[in-house]
C-alpha positions as CSV (number, residue, x, y, z in Angstrom):
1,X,0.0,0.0,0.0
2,X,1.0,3.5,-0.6
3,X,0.9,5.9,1.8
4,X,-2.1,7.8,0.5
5,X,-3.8,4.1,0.6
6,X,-3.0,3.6,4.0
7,X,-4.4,7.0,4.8
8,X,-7.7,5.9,2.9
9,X,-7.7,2.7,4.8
10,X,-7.0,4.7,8.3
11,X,-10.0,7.1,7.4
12,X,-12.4,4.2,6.6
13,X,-11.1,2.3,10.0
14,X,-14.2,2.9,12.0
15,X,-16.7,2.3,8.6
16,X,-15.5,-1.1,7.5
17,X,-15.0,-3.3,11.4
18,X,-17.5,-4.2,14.2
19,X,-15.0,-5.0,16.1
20,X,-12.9,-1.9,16.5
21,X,-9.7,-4.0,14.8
22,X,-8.0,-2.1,12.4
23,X,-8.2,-3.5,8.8
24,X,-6.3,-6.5,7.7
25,X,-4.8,-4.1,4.6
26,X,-3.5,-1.7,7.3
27,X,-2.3,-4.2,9.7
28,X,-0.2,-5.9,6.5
29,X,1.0,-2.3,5.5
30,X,2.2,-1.5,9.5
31,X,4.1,-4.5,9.0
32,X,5.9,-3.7,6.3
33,X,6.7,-0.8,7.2
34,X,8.0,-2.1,10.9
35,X,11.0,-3.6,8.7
36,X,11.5,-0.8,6.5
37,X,15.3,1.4,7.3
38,X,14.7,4.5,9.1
39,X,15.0,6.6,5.9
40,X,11.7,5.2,4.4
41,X,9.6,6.9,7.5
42,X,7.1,8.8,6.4
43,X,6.5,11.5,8.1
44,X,3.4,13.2,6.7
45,X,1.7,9.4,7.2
46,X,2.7,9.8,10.9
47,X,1.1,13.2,11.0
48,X,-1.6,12.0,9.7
49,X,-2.5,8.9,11.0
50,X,-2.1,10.6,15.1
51,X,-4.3,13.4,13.9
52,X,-6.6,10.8,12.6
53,X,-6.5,8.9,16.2
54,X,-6.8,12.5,18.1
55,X,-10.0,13.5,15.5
56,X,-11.7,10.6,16.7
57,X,-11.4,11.4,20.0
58,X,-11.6,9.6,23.2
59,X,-9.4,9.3,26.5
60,X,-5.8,7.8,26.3
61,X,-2.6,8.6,24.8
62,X,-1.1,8.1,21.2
63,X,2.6,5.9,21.1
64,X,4.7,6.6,18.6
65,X,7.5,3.9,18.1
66,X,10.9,5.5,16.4
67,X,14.3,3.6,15.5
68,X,16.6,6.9,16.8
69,X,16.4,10.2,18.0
70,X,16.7,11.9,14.4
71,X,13.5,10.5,13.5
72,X,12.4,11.1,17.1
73,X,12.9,15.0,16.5
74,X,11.6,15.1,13.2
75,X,8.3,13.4,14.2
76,X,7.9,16.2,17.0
77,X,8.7,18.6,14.7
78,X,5.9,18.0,12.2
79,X,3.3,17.2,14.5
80,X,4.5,20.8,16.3
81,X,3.9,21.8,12.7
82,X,0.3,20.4,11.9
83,X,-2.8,22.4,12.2
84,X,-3.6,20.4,15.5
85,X,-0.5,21.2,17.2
86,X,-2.3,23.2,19.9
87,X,-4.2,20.4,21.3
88,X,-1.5,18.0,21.1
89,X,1.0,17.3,24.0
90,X,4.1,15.7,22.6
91,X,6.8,13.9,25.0
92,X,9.8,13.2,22.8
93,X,11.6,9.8,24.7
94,X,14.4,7.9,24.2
95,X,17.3,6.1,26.1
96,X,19.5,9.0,26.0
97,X,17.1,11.6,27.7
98,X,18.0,12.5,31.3
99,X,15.4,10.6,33.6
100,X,13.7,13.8,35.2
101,X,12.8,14.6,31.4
102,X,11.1,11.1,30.9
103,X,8.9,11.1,33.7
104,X,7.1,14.2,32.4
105,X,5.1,11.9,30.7
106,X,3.3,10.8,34.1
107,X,1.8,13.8,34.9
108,X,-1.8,14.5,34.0
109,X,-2.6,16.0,31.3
């Protein structure tokens, strides 16, 4: 799938399962994409897929898995950058970060 499909498939989510379960397309293409070196990230699919998730509402938190702290930074960036950013509280962690910084994450929102 392309990422425009995947998009497609994201937006029709809720329309096409019962169950709440994410398409079988969309599970196939996250698993592709798992394998994929950390150049082939797609940032505008990240964007849009966590504004997708924070459109449709509801309590809880969105994880973001990353292979480094480049891609990390790049993935706050744009989401800093989208139209949403406002309502969006992004906690950038990795390995590397002093502890202090990690455990911001804990505190209600």
């Amino acid at each position: 799938l392309t990422a425009q499909e995947v998009g497609e498939a994201l937006a029709d989510r809720y329309a096409e399962t019962r169950d709440g379960a994410p398409p079988r397309a969309l599970c196939d293409a996250i698993a592709a994409a798992h394998g994929a070196p950390a150049e082939a990230i797609d940032l505008e699919l990240l964007v849009r897929v966590v504004l997708h998730i924070h459109a449709a509402g509801g309590d809880g938190a969105i994880l973001v898995f990353l292979p480094g702290w480049s891609e990390i930074a790049e993935a706050v960036k744009a989401l800093g950058a989208s139209a949403a950013s406002r309502e969006l509280e992004l906690f950038p962690l990795h390995s590397r970060m002093p502890t202090h910084e990690q455990h911001a994450i804990f505190a209600p929102p």
